[in-house]
C-alpha positions, 0 to 999 in steps of 0.5 A: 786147972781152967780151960782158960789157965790150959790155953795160957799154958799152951800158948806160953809153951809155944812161945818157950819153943820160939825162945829155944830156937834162937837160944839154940842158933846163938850158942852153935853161931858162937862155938863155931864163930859164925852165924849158923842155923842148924837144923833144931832150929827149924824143929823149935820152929815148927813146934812153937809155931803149932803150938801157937797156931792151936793158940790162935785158932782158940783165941780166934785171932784171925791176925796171929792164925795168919801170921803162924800159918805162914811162918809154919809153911816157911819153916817146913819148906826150909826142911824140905830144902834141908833134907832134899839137900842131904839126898842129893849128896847121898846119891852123890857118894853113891855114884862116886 
């Protein structure tokens, strides 16, 4: 296998992770009857987005390097909201 051959690998995985995640928020949206974006979406996210940032970076595509960029920053914050909800609640419980 080439280095090139590799990297379409690569890339094309990347964009299969992107694929998942929607994949993922329609069919929990349509078992639950509303619009939902659970939490594997956000892990699909960002795998696709290093994956395809790794992508970028070896095509040298400074256009995609900064759309991935960003959208990983994005992706991880979201998480970060996510996870600093759940605490919160925890030590709610705790209290009570």
């Amino acid at each position: 296998m080439t280095k090139e051959t590799i990297w379409l690998v690569i890339g094309f995985s990347g964009q299969a992770c992107f694929t998942c995640r929607f994949l993922v928020q329609w069919l929990v949206s349509e078992r639950q009857k509303k619009s939902v974006i659970p939490l594997a979406f956000w892990y699909f996210s960002i795998l696709g987005g290093i994956t395809l940032l790794s992508y970028a970076i070896y095509r040298k595509d400074p256009v995609f390097i900064l759309g991935q960029s960003t959208g990983l920053l994005i992706y991880l914050r979201n998480l970060y909201f996510i996870y600093q909800e759940k605490h919160k609640k925890s030590l709610c419980l705790k209290t009570d």
